[in-house]
ROSE-4610 file (N, C-alpha, C; in Angstrom, 1 decimal, always signed):
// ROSE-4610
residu = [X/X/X/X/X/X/X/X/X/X/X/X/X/X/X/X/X/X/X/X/X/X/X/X/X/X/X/X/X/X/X/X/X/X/X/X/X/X/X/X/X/X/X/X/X/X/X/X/X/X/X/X/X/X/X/X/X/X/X/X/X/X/X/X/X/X/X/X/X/X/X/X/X/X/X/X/X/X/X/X/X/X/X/X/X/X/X/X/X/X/X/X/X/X/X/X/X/X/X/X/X/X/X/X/X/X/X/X/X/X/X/X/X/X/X/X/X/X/X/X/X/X/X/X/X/X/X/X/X/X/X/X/X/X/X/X/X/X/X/X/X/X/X/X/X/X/X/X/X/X/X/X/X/X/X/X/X/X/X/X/X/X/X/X/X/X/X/X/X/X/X/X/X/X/X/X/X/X/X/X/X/X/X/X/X/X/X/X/X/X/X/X/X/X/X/X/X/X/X/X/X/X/X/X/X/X/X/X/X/X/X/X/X/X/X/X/X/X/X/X/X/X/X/X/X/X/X/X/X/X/X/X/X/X/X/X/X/X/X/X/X/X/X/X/X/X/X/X/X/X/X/X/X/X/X/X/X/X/X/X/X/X/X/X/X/X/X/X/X/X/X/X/X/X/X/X/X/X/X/X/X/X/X/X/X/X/X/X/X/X/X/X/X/X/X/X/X/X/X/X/X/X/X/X/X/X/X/X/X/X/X/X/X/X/X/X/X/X/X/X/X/X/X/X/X/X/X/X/X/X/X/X/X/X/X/X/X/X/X/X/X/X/X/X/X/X/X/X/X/X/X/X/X/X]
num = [1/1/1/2/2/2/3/3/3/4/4/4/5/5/5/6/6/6/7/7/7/8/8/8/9/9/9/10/10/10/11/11/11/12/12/12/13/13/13/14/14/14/15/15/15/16/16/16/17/17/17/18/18/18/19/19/19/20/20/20/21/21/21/22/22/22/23/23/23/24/24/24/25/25/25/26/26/26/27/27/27/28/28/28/29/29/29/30/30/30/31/31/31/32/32/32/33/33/33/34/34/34/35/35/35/36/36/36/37/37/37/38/38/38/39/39/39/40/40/40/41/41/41/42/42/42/43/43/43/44/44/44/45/45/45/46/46/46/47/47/47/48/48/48/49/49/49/50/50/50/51/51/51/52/52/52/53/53/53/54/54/54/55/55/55/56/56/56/57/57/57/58/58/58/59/59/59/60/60/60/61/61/61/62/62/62/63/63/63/64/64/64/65/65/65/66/66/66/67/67/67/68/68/68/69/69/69/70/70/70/71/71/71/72/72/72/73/73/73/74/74/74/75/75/75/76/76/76/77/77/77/78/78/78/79/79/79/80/80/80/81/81/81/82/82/82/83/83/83/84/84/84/85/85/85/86/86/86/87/87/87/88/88/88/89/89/89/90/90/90/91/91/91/92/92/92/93/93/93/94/94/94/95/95/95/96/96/96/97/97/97/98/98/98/99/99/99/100/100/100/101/101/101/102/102/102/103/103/103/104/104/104/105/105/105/106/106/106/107/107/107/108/108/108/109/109/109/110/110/110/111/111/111/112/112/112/113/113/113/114/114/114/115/115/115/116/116/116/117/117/117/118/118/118]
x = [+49.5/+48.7/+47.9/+46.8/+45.7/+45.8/+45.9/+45.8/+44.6/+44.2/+43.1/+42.8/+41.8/+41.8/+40.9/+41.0/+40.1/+38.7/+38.1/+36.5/+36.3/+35.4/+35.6/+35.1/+35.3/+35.0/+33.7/+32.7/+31.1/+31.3/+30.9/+30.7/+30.2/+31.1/+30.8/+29.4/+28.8/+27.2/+27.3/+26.2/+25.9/+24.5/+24.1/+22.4/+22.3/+20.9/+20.2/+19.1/+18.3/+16.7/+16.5/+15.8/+14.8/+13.2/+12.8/+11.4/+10.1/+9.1/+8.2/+8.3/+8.6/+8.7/+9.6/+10.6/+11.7/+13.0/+12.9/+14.1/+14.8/+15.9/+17.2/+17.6/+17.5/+17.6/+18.9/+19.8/+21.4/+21.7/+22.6/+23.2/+24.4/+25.0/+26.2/+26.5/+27.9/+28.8/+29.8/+30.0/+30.9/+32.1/+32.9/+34.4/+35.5/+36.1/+37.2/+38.3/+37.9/+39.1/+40.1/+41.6/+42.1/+43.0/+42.8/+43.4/+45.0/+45.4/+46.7/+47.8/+48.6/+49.7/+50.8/+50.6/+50.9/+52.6/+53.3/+54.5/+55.0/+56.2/+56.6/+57.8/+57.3/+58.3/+59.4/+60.5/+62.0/+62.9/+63.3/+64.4/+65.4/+66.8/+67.9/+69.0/+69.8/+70.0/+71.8/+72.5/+73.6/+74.3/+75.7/+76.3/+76.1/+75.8/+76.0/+75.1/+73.9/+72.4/+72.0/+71.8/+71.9/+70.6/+69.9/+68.7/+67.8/+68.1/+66.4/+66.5/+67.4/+66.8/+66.0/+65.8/+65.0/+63.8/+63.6/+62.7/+61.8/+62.3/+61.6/+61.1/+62.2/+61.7/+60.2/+60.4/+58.9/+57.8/+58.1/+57.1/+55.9/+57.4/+56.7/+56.2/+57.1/+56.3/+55.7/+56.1/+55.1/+53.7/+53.5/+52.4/+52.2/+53.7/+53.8/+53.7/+53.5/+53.3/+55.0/+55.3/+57.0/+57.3/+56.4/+56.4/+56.6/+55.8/+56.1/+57.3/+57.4/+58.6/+59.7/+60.1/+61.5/+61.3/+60.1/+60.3/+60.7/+60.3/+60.6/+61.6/+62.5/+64.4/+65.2/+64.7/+65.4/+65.2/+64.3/+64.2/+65.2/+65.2/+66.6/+67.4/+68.2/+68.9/+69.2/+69.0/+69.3/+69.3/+68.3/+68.3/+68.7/+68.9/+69.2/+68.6/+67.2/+66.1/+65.0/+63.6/+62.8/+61.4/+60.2/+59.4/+58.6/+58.1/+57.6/+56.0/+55.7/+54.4/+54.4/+52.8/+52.6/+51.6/+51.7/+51.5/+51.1/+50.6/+49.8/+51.5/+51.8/+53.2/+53.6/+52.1/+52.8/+53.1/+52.2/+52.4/+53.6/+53.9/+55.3/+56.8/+56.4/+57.7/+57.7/+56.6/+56.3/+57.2/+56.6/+57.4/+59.1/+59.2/+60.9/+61.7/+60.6/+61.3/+61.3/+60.3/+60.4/+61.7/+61.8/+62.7/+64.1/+64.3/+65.6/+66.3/+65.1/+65.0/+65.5/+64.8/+65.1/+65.9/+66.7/+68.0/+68.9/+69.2/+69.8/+69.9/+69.2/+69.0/+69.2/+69.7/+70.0/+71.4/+72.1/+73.2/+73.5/+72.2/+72.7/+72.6/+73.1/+73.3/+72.0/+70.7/+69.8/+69.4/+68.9/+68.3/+67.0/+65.8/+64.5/+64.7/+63.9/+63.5/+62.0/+61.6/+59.9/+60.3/+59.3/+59.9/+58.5/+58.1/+56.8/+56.5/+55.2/+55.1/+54.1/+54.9/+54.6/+52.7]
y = [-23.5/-24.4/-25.2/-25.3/-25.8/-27.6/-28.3/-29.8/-30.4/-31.4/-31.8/-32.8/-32.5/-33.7/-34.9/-36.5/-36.8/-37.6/-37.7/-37.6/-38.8/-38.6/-39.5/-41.1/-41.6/-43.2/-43.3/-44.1/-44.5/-45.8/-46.1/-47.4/-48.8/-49.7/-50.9/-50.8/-51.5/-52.3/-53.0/-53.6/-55.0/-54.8/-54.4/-54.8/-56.1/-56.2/-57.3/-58.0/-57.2/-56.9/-55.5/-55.7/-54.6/-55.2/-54.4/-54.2/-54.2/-54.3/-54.3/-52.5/-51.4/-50.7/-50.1/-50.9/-50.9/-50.3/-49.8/-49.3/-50.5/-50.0/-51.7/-51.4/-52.4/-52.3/-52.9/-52.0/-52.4/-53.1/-54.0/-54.0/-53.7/-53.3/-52.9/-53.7/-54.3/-55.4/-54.5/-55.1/-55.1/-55.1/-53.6/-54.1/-54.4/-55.9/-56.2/-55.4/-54.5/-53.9/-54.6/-54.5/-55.4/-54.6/-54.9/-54.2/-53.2/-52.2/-52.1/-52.8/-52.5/-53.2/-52.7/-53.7/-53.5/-53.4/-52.8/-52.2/-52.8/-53.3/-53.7/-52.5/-51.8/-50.9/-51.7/-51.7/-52.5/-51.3/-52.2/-51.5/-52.3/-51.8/-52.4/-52.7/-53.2/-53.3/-52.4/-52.2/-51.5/-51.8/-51.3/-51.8/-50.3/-49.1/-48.0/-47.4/-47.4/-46.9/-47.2/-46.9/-47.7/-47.9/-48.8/-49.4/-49.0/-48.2/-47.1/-46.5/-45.8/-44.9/-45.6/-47.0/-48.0/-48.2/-48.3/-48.5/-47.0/-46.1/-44.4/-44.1/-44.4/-44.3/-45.4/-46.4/-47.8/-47.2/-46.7/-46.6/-45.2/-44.4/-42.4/-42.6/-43.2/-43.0/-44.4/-45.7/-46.7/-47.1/-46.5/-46.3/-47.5/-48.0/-49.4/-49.0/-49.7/-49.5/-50.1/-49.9/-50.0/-51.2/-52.3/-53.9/-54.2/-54.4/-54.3/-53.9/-52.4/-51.5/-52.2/-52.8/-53.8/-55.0/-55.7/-57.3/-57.1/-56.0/-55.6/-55.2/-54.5/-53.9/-54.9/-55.9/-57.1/-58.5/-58.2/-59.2/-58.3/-57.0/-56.6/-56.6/-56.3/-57.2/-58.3/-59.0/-60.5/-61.1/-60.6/-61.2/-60.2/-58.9/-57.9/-57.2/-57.9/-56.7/-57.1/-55.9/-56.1/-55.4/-56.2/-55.3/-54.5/-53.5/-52.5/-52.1/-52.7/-52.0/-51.9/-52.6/-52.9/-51.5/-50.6/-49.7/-49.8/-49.0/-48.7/-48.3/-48.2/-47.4/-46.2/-45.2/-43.8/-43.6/-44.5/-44.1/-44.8/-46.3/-46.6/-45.7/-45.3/-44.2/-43.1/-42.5/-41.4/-41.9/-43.0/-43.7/-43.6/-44.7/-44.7/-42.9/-41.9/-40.6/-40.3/-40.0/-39.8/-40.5/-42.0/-42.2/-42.4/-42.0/-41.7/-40.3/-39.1/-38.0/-37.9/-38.4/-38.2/-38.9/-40.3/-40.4/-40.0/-39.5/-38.5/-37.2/-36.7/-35.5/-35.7/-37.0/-37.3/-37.8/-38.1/-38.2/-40.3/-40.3/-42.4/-43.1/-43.8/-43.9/-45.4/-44.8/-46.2/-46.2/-47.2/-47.6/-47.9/-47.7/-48.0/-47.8/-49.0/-49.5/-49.8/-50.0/-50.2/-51.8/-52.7/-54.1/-54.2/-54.6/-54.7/-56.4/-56.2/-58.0/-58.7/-60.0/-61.0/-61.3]
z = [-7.8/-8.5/-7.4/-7.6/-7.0/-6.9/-5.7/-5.8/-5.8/-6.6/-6.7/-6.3/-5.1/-4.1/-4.7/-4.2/-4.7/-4.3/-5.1/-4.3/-3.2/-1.9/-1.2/-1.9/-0.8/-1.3/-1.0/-1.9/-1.0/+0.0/+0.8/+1.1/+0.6/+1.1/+0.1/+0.2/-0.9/-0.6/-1.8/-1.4/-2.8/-3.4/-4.2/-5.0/-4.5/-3.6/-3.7/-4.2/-4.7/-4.9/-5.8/-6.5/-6.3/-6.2/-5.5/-5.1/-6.0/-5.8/-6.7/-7.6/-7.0/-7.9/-8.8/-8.5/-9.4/-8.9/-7.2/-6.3/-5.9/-6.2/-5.6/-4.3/-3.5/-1.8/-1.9/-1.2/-1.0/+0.4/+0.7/+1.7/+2.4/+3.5/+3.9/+4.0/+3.5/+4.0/+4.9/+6.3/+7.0/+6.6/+7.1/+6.6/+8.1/+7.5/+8.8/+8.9/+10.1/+10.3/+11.5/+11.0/+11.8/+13.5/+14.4/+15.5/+15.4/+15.6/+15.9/+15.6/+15.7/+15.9/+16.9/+17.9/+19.5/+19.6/+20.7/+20.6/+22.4/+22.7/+24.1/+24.2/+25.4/+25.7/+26.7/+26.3/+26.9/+27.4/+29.1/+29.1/+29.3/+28.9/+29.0/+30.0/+30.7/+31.4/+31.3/+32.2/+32.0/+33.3/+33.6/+34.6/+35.4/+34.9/+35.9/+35.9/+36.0/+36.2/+37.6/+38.1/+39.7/+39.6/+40.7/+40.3/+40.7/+41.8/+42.6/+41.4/+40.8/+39.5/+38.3/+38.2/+37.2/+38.1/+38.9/+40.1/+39.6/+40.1/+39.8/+38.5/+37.6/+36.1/+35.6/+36.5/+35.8/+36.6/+38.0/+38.8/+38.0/+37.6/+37.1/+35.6/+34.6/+33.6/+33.1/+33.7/+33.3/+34.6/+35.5/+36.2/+37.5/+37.6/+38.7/+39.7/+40.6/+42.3/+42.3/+43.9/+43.5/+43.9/+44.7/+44.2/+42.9/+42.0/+40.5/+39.9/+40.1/+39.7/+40.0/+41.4/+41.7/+41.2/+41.1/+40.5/+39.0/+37.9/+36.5/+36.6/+37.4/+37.7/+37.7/+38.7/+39.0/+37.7/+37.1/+35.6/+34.6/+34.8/+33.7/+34.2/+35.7/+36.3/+35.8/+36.2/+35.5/+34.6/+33.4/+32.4/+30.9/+31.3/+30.7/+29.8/+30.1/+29.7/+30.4/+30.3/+31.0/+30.4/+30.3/+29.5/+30.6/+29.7/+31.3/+30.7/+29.7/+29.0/+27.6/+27.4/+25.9/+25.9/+24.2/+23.9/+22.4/+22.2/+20.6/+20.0/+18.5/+18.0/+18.5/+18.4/+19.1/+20.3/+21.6/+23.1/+23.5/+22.5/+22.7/+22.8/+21.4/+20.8/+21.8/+22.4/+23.5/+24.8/+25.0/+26.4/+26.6/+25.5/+25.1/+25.4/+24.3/+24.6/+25.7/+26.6/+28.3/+28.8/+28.8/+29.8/+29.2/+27.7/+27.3/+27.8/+27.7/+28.3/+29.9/+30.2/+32.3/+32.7/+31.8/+31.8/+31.7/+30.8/+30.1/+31.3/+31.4/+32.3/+33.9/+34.1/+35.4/+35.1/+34.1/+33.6/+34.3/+33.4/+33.5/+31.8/+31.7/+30.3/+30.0/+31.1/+30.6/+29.2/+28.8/+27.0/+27.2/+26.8/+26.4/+24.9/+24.6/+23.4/+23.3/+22.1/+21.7/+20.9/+20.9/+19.7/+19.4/+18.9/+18.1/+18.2/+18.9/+19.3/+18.0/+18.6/+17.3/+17.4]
């Protein structure tokens, strides 16, 4: 059985006029479209992840020089988390999978998370 799609939408406009010959001149009203909705990639902090391996993970898949990369290690250090990069929903969720993955595959039990900012 055949689904029946349905017809596209026209674009808004408004009648404003018509003209001396009887054609109505339309306007486009602008439509507000509103930005994304932005995503903070987190990582968590753990007692057995050793920290050059959080250093390697921020520097490879969040793009830090390794200044950066240890000042962000040493804030989840201490405060037990650390954000490493704001992202669109998908490149967030992409992120989190990389470094759950190469954790994982190095056998450390780090946590990345995505939180959706206010």
């Amino acid at each position: 059985m055949a689904t029946k799609t349905p017809p596209p939408t026209a674009p808004r406009v408004k009648p404003i006029e018509e003209d001396g010959d009887g054609a109505v001149v339309l306007e486009r009203r602008p439509e507000k479209v509103k930005p994304p909705q932005m995503y903070q990639v987190v990582l968590l902090n753990d007692d057995y992840t050793p920290m050059e391996f959080v250093v390697v993970v921020i520097q490879e898949f969040f793009n830090k020089d390794r200044e950066t990369a240890t000042q962000i290690m040493l804030k989840i250090h201490l405060d037990g988390k650390g954000v490493c990069g704001v992202y669109s929903k998908d490149v967030a969720a992409t992120k989190v999978d990389q470094v759950t993955e190469a954790a994982k595959k190095s056998g450390h039990p780090l946590q990345c998370v995505s939180e959706p900012l206010n």
